[in-house]
C-alpha positions as CSV (number, residue, x, y, z in Angstrom):
1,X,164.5,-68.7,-174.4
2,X,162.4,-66.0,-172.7
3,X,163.5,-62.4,-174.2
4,X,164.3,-60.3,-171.6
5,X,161.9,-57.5,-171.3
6,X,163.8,-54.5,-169.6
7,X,166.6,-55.3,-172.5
8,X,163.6,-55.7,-175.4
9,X,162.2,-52.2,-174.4
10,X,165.4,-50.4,-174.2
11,X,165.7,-51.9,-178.1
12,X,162.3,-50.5,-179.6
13,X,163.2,-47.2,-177.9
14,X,167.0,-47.2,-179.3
15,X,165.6,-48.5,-182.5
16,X,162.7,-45.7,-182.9
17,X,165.1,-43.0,-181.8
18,X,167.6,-43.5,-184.4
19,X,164.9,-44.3,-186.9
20,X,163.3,-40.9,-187.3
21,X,166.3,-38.6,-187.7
22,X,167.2,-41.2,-190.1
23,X,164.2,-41.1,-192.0
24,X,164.4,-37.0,-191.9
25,X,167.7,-37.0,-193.0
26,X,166.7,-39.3,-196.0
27,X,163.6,-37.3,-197.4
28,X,161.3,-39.8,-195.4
29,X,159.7,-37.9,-193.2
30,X,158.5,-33.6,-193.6
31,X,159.6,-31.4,-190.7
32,X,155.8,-31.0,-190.5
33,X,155.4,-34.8,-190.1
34,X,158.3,-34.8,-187.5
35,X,157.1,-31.9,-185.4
36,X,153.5,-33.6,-185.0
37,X,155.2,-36.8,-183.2
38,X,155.4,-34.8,-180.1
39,X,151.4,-35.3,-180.3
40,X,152.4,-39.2,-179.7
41,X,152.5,-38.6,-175.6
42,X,148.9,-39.8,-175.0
43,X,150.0,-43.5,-176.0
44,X,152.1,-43.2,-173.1
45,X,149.4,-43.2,-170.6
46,X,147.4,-45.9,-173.1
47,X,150.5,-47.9,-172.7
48,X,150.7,-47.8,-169.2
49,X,147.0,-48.6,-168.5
50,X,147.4,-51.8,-170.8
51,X,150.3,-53.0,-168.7
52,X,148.0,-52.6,-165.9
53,X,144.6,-54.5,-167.2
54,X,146.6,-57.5,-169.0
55,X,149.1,-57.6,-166.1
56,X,149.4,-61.7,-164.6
57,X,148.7,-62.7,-168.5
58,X,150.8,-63.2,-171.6
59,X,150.3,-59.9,-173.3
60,X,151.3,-57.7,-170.4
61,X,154.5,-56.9,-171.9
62,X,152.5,-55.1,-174.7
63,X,152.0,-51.6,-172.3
64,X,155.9,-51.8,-171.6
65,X,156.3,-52.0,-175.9
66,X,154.1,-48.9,-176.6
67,X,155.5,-46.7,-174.2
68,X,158.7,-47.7,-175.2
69,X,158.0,-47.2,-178.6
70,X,156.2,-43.8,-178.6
71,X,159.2,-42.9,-176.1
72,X,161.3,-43.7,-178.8
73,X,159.0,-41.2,-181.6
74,X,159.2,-38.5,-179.7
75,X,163.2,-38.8,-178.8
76,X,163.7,-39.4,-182.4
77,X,161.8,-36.2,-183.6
78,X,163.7,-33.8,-181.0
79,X,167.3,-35.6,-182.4
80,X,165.9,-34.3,-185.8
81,X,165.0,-31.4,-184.5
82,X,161.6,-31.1,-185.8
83,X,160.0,-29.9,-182.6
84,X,160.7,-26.7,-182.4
85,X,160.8,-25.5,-186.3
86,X,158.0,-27.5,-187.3
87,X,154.3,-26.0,-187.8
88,X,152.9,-28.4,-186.1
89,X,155.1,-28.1,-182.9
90,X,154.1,-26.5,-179.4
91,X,156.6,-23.7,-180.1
92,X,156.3,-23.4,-183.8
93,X,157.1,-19.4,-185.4
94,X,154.3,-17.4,-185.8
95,X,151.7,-18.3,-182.6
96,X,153.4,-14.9,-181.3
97,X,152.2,-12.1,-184.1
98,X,152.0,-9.2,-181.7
99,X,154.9,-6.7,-181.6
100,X,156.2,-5.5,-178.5
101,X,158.0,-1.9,-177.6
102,X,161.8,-1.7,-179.1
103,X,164.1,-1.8,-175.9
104,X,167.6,-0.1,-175.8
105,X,170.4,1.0,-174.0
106,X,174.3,0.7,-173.8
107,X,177.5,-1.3,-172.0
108,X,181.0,0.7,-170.8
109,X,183.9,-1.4,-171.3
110,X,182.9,-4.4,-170.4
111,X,179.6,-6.7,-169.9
112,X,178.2,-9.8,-169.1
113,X,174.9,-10.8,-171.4
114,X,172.4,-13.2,-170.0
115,X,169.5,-14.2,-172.5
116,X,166.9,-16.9,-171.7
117,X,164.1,-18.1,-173.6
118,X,161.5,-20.0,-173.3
119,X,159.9,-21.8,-176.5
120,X,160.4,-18.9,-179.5
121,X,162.6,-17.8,-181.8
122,X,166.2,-16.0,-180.5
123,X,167.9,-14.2,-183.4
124,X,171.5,-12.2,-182.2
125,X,173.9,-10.1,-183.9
126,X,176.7,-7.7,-183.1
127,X,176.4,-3.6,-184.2
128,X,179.4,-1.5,-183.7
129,X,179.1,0.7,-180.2
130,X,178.6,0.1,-177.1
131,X,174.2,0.3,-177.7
132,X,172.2,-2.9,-177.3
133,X,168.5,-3.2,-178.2
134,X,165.9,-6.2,-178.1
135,X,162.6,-6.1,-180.1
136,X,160.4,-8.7,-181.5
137,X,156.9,-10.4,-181.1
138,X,155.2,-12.2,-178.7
139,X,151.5,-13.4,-178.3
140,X,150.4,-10.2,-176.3
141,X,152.7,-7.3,-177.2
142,X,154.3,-7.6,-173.7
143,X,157.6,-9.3,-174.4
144,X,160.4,-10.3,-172.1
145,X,162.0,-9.3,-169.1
146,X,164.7,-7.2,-169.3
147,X,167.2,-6.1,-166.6
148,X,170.2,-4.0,-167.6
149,X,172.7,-2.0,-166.1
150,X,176.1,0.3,-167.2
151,X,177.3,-3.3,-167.4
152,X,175.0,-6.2,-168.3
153,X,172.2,-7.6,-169.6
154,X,169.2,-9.9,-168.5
155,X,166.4,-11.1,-171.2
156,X,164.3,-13.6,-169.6
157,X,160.8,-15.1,-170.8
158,X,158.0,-13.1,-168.9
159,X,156.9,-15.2,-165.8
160,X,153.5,-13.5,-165.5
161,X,151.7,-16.8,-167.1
162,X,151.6,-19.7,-165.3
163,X,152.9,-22.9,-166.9
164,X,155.5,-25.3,-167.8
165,X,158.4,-23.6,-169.4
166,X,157.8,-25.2,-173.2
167,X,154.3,-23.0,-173.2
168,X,155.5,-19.7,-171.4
169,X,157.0,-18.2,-174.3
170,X,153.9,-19.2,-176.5
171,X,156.5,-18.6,-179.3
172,X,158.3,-15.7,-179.0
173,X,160.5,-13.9,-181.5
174,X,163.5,-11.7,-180.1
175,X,165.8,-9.7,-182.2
176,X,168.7,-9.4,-179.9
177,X,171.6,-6.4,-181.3
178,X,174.5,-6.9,-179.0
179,X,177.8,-4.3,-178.9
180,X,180.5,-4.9,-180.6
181,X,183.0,-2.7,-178.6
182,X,182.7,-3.7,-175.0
183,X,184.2,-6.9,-174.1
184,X,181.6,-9.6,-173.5
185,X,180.5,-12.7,-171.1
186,X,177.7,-14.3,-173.4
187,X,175.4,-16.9,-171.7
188,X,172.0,-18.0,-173.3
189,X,169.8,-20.2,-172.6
190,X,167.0,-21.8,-174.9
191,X,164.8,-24.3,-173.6
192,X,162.7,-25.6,-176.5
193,X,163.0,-23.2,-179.8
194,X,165.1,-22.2,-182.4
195,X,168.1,-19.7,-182.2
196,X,170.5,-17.9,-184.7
197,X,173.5,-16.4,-183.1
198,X,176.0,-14.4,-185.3
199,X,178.7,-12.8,-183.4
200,X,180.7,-11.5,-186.0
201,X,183.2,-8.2,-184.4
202,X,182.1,-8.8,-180.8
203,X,185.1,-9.5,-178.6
204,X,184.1,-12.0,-176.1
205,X,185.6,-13.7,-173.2
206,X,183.5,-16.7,-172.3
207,X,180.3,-18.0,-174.4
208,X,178.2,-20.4,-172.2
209,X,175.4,-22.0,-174.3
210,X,172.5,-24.3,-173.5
211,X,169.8,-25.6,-175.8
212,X,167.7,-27.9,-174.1
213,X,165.0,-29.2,-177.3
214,X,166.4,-27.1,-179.7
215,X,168.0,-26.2,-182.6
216,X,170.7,-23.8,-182.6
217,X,173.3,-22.2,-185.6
218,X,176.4,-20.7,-183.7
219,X,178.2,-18.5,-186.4
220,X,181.5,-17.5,-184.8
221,X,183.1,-16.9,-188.3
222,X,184.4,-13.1,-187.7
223,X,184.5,-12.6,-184.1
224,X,186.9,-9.8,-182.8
225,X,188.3,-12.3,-180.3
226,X,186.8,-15.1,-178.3
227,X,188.5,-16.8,-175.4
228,X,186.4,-20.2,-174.7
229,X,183.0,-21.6,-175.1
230,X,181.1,-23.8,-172.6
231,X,178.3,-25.3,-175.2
232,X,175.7,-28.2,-174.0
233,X,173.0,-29.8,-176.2
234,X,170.4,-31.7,-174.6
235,X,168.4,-33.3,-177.7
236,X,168.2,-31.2,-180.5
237,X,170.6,-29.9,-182.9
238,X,173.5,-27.6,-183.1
239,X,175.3,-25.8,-186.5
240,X,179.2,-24.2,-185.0
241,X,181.3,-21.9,-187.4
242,X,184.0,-22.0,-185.5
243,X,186.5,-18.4,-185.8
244,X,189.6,-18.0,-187.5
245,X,191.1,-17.5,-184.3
246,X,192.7,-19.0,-181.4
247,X,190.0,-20.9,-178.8
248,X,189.1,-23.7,-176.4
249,X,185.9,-24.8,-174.8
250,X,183.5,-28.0,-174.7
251,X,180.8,-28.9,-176.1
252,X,178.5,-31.6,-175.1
253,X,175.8,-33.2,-176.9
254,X,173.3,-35.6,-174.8
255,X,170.8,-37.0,-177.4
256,X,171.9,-34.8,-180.1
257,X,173.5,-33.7,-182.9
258,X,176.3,-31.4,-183.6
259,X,178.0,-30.4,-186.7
260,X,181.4,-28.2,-186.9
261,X,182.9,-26.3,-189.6
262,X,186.4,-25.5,-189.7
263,X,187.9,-22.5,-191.5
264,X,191.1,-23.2,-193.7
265,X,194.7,-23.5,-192.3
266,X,193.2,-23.5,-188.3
267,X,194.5,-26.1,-186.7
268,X,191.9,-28.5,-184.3
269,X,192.0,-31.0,-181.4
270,X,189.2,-32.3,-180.7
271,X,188.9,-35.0,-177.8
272,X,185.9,-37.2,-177.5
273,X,184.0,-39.8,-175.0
274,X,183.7,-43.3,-175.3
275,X,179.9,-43.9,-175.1
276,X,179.1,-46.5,-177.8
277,X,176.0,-44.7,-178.5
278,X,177.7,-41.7,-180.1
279,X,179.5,-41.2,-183.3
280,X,182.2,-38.8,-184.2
281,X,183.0,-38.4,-188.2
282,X,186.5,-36.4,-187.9
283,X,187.9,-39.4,-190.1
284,X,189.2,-38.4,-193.3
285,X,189.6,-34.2,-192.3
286,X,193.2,-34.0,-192.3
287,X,193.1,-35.2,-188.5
288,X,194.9,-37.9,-186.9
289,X,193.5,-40.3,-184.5
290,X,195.3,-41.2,-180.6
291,X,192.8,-43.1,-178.4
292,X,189.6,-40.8,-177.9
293,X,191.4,-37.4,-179.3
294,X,191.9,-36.3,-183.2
295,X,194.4,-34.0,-183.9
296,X,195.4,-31.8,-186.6
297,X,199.2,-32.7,-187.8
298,X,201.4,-29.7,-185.8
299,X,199.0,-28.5,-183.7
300,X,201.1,-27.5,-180.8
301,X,203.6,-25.2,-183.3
302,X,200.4,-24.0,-184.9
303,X,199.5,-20.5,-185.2
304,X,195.8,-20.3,-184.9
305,X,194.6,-23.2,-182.8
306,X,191.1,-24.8,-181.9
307,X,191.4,-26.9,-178.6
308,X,187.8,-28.7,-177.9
309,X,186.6,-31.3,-175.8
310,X,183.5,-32.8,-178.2
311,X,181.6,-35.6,-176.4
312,X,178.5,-37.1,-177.1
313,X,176.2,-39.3,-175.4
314,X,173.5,-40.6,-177.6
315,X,174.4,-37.9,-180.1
316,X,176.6,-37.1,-182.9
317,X,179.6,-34.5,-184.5
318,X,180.4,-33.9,-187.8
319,X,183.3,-32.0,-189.3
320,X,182.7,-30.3,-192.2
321,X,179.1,-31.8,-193.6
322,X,178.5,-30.9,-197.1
323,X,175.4,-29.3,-196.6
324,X,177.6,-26.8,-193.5
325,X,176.8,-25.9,-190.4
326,X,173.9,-22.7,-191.0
C-alpha cells in the first residue's frame, strides 16, 4: 500500500511537536538546547529545494519530510517555551543592557491600560495610589512609546526600527508599576517574550491578554476585585493564579500550554473543546465531569465562584500541577 504523503507529513510534524516539550519536561533537553531549535528554519528552504530537484523520482517525498520535520522542531520548542527564555533565542534577556529615563504619571478614578511588547521582558505590579511609572532597558536607552492621559495608558514597542515584530524590541525589559486605586481595563499584548504579571490590590474590570510565542505567569492571587478575563495563548506557555474571588472569562490555548491553580474552598467550572489534539487534566480535583464541562460539586449555591471557558487546540490545561503555576 502506498503511504499517503499529505497524511505521512502531518505525522512527523504532530510527532516532533509533541516530542520536544516532552523531552523538556523530562530533563532531555536544556532550555538552552530548546531555544537554539528556532535556528532549524534554514532546513526549510533546503527541504523545499530537494522536493524540487528529486521531484518525478522516488525520493521526492524527502523535501516534504524535512520541512515537515524541522516544522515540527521549532513548534515543539515554542509549546515548551524555550524561545523566548532561552540564551540562545532571538529575544533572549539581556541583548537590551541600556537603561532608559524612568516614566511617570497618575490615573483619576478610573483607567484603561494598554501594554504591547515586542520580543523582551514585561514585568507588572500594582503600588497603592493612583501614580503609574514604566522603566527598564532596552538596546539604545530609548525605550517604548508611551501615551497617557488623566485616564489611560499606552506602552508600545518603539516603531522607529524597521523590522519584523520578533526583532523590534531587540529584548526589552519594562518594569511596569500600575495603581492600585483607580478601577482598571488591563489589555497587554506580548508577541514573542516573557511576562510576569502580579496584580495583587488592583481592582480591575476586564483583563484582556494575548501572548503570541511566549511565556506568561498571571498572578491574580490578591486582587482587589476582578470582573472577567479574555486570555488567548498562541504557542507558548501560560502560569494562572486565579483570585479568591468571584470571576468569569476564557482562555484559549492554540498550540499551547496552560496551567491553573485554584485557591482553597473557590468553587470552578470549567468548560472545554472537543479537539482531539488537546488534553485537559481536571480529573481527580474535586470536579465532576458532564460532556465537555467539569464542575465543582455546588457550584451554583457557592459563594466564591470561578466560571471559565478553557479550550485548547493543540494545547493543554492543568489544574493544580505540583510544580504551580509561577
Amino acid at each position: 500500500m502506498k503511504p499517503n504523503r499529505s497524511l505521512l507529513g502531518w505525522g512527523v510534524f504532530l510527532i516532533l511537536a509533541g516530542a520536544v516539550p516532552l523531552a523538556a519536561r523530562s530533563g532531555y533537553l536544556t532550555n538552552d538546547q530548546i531555544g537554539r531549535l528556532w535556528q532549524l528554519w534554514p532546513l526549510i528552504l533546503i527541504g523545499i529545494g530537494l522536493g524540487l530537484v528529486l521531484s518525478r523520482t522516488r525520493f521526492d517525498l524527502i523535501g516534504g519530510l524535512v520541512v515537515a520535520a524541522t516544522l515540527g522542531l521549532m513548534v515543539g520548542g515554542l509549546l515548551a517555551g524555550g524561545l523566548v527564555i532561552a540564551s540562545g533565542g532571538p529575544c533572549a534577556t539581556g541583548n537590551g543592557s541600556v537603561s532608559f529615563a524612568d516614566r511617570a504619571g497618575a490615573i483619576s478614578t478610573s483607567g484603561a491600560i494598554d501594554l504591547q511588547l515586542d520580543c523582551g521582558d514585561l514585568n507588572v505590579s500594582i503600588a497603592p495610589g493612583d501614580g503609574w511609572q514604566v522603566g527598564g532597558k532596552s538596546s539604545d536607552g530609548k525605550g517604548p512609546d508611551i501615551e497617557s492621559t488623566g485616564s489611560s495608558l499606552r506602552v508600545q514597542t518603539a516603531r522607529d526600527a524597521a523590522g519584523p515584530f520578533w526583532v523590534s524590541g531587540l529584548g526589552e525589559t519594562w518594569q511596569v508599576t500600575l495603581p492600585g486605586t483607580p478601577r482598571l481595563d488591563i489589555e497587554i499584548q506580548l508577541n514573542a517574550g516573557k511576562a510576569i504579571v502580579d496584580l495583587a490590590g488592583a481592582t480591575v474590570g476586564t483583563l484582556d491578554l494575548q501572548a503570541n510565542a511566549g511565556s506568561v505567569a498571571l498572578d491574580l492571587t490578591s486582587v482587589a476585585s476582578i470582573d472577567d478575563i479574555d486570555v488567548q495563548l498562541n504557542a507558548g506557555s501560560l502560569g494562572v493564579v486565579l483570585p479568591a474571588t468571584s470571576m468569569t472569562g476564557s482562555i484559549h490555548a492554540n498550540a499551547g500550554s496552560v496551567r491553573l491553580c485554584a485557591p482553597p474552598g473557590t468553587a470552578l467550572r470549567f468548560s472545554t473543546g472537543e479537539s482531539f489534539l488537546s488534553g485537559y487534566d481536571y480529573a481527580g480535583h474535586g470536579l465532576v465531569q458532564n460532556g465537555t464541562t467539569w464542575t465543582t460539586p455546588g457550584f451554583d449555591d457557592a459563594a466564591l465562584k470561578i466560571d471559565l471557558e478553557t479550550v485548547a487546540n493543540a494545547g493543554s490545561f492543568t489544574l493544580d500541577p505540583e510544580a504551580g503555576c509561577g
